[in-house]
N, CA, C and O of each residue as an XYZ file, in Angstrom:
364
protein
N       6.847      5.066     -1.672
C       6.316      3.982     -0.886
C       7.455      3.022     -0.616
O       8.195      2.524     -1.464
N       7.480      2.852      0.600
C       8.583      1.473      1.667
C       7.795      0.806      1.511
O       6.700      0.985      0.977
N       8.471     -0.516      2.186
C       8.081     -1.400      2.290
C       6.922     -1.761      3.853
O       6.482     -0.966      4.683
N       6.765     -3.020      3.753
C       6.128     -2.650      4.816
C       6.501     -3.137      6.437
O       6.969     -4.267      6.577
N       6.296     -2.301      7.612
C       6.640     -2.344      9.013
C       6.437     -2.885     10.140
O       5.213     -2.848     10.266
N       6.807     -3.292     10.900
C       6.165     -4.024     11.460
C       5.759     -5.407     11.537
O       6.653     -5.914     12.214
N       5.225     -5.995     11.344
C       4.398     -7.604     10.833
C       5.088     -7.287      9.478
O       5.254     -6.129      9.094
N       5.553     -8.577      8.647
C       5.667     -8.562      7.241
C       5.073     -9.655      6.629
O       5.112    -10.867      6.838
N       4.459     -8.869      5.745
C       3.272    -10.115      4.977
C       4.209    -11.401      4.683
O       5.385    -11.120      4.449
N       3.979    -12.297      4.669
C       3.992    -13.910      4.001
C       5.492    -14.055      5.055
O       6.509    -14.614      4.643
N       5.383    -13.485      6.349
C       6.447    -13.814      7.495
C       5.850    -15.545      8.600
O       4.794    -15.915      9.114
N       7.089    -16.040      8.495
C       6.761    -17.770      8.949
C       6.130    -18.667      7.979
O       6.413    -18.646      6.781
N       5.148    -19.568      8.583
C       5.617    -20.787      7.607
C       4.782    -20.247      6.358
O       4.131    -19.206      6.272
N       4.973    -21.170      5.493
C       4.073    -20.911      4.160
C       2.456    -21.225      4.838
O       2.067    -21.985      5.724
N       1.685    -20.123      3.839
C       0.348    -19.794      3.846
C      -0.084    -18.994      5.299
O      -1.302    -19.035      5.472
N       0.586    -18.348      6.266
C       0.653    -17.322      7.312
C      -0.051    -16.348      6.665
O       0.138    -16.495      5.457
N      -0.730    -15.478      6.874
C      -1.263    -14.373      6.336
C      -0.590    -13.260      7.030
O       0.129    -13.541      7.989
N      -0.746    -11.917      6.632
C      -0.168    -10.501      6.850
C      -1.091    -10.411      8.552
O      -0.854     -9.790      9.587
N      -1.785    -11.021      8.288
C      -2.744    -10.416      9.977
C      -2.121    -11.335     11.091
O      -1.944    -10.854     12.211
N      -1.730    -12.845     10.781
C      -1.155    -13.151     11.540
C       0.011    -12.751     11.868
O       0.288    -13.041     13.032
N       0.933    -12.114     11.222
C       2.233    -11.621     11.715
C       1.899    -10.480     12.092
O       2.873     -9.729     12.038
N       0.882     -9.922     12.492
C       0.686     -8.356     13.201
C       0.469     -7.359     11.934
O       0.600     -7.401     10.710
N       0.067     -6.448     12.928
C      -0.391     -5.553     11.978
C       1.152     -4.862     11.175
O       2.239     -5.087     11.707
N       1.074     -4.155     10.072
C       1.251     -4.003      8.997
C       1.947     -2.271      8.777
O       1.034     -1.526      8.421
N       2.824     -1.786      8.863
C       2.253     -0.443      8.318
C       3.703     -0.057      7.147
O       4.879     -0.418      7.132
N       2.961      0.742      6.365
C       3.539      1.279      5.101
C       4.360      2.678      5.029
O       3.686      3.686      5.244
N       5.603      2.833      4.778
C       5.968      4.322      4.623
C       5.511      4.796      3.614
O       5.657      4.094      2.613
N       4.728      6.243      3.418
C       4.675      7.289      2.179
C       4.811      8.456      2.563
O       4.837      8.806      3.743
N       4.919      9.227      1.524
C       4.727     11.031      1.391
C       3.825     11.118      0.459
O       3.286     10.392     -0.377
N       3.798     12.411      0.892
C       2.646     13.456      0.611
C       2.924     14.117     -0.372
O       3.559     15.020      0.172
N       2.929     14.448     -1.862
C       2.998     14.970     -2.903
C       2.439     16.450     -3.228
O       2.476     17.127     -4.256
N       1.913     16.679     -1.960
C       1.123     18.209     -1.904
C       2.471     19.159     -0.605
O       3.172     20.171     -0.629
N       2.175     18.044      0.335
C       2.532     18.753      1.842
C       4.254     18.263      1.797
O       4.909     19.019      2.514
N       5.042     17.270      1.176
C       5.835     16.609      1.286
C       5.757     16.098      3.054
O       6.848     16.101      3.624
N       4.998     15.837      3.571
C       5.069     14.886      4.805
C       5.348     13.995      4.548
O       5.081     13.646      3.398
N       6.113     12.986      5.509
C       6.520     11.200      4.760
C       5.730     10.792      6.733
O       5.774     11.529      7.718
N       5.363      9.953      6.655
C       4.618      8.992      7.733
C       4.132      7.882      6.928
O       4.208      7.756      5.706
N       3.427      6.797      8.114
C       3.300      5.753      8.401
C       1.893      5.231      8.429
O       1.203      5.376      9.438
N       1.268      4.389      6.921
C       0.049      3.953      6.867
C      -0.521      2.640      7.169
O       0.007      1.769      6.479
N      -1.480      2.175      8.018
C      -1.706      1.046      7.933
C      -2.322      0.522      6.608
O      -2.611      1.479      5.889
N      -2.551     -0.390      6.176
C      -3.443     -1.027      5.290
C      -4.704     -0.415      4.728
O      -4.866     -0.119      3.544
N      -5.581     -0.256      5.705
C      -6.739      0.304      5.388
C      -6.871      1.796      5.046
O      -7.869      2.347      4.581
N      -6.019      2.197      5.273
C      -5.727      3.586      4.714
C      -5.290      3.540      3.174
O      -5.421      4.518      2.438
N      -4.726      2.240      2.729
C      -4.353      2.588      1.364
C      -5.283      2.000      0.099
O      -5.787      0.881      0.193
N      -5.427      2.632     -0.804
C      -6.351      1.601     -1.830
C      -5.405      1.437     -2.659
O      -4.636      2.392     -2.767
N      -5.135      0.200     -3.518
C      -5.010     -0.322     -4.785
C      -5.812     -0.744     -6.194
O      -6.711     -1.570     -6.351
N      -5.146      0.137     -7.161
C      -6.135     -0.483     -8.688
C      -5.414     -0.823     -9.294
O      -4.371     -0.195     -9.480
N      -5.746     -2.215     -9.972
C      -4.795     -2.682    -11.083
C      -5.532     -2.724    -12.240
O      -6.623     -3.285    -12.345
N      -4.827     -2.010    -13.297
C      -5.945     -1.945    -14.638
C      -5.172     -2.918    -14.945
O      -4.617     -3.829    -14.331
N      -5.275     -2.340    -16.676
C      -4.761     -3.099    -17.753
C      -3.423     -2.975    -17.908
O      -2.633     -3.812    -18.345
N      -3.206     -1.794    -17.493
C      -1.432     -1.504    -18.055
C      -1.132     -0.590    -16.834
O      -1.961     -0.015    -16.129
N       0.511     -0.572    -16.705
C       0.956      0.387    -16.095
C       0.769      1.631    -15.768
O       0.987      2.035    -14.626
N       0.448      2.199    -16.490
C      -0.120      3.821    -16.849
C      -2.005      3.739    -15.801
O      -2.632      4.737    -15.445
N      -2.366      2.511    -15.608
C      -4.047      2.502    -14.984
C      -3.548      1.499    -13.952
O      -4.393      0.615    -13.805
N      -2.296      1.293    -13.058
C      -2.000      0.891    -12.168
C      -1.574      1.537    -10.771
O      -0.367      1.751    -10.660
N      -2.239      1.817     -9.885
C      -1.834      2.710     -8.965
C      -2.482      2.351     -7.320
O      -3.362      1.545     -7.020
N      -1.818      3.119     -6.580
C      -2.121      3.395     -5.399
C      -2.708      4.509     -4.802
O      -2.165      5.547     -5.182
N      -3.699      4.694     -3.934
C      -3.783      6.134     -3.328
C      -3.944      5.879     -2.061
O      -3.792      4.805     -1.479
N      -4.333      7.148     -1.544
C      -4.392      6.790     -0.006
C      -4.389      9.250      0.572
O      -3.751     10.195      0.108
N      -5.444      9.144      1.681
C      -5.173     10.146      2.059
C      -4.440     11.123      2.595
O      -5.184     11.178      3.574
N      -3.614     11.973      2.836
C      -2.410     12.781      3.579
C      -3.012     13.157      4.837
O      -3.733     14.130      5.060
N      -2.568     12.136      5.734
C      -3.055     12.327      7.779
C      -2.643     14.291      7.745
O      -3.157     14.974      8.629
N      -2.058     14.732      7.067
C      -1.274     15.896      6.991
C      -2.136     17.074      6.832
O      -2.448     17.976      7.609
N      -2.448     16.807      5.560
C      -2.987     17.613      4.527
C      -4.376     17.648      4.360
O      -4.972     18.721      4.459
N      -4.881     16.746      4.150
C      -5.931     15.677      3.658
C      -5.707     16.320      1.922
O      -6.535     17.058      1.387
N      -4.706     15.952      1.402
C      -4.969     15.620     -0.273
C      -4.809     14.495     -0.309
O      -4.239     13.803      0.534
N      -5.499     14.034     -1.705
C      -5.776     12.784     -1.923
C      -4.463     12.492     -2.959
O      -4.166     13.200     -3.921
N      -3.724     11.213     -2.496
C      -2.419     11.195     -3.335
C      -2.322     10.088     -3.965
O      -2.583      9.051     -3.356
N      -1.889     10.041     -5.452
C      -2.231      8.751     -6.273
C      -0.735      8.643     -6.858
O       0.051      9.565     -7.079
N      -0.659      8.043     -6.940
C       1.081      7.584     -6.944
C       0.859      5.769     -8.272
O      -0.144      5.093     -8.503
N       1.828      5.682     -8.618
C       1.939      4.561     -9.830
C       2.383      3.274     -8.688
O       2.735      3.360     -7.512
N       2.224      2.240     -9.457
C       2.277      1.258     -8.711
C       2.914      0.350     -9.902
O       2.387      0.037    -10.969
N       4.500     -0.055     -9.288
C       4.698     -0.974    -10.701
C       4.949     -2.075     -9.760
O       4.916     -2.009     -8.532
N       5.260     -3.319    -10.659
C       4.998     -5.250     -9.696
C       5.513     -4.842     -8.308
O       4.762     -5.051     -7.355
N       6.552     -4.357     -8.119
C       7.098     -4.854     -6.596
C       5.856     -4.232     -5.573
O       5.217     -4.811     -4.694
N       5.782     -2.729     -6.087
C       4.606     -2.328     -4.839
C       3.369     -2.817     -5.079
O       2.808     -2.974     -3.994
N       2.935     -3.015     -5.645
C       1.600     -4.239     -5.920
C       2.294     -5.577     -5.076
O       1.856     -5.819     -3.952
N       3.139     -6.240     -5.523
C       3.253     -7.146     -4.812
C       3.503     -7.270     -3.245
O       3.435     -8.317     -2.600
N       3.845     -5.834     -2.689
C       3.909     -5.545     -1.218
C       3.167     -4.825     -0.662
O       3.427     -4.431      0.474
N       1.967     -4.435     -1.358
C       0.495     -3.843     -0.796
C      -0.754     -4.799     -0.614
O      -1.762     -4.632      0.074
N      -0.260     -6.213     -1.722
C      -1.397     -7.116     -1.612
C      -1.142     -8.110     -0.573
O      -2.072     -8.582      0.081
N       0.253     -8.500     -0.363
C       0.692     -8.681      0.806
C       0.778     -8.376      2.132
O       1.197     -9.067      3.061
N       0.360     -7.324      2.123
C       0.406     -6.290      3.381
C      -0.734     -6.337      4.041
O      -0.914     -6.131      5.241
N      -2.069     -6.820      2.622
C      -3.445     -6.693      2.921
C      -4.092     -5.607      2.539
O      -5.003     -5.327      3.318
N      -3.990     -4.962      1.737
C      -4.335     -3.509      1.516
C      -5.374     -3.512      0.293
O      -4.952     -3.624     -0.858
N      -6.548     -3.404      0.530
C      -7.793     -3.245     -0.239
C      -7.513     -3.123     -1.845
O      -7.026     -2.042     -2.176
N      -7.784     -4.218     -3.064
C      -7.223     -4.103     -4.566
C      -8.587     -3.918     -5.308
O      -9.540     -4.544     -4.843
N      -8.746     -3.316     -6.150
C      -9.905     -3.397     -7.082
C      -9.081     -3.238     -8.522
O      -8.121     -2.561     -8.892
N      -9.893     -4.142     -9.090
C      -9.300     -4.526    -10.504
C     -10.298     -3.920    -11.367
O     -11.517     -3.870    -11.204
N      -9.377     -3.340    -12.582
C     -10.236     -2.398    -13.073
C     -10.126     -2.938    -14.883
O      -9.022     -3.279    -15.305
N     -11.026     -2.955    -15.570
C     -10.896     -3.478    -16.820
C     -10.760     -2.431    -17.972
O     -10.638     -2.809    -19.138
């Protein structure tokens, strides 16, 4: 996972949101198909547990359709929640 394209979250003055600077999109690959392309937001989900190991991302392969879950440590959490990208917190 890149960063994100296009619009960049928390771009201009302070408190701007990711929607006002345009839409958003994310580089990944595919862990089944190795495809690498270009996700918007709503394509990706985020969970943040308790620990690293129950912290992650997924999101579907436009490719493949496997479902790909990938780790998520601070920086990509901090540039998926930014981005706008759907978080559920998990206990």
């Amino acid at each position: 996972m890149s960063g994100p394209r296009g619009g960049h979250a928390g771009a201009g003055s302070p408190g701007r949101s990711a929607a006002a600077a345009g839409p958003v999109a994310f580089k990944a690959a595919c862990t089944e198909c190795r495809a690498r392309f270009e996700l918007d937001a709503a394509a990706l989900r985020l969970v943040i547990g308790g620990s690293r190991r129950t912290t992650f991302y997924s999101f579907t392969c436009p490719r493949c359709g496997s479902t790909v879950r990938k780790p998520a440590g601070e920086r990509i959490v901090e540039l998926l929640t930014g981005g706008g990208v759907s978080t559920l917190r998990s206990v």
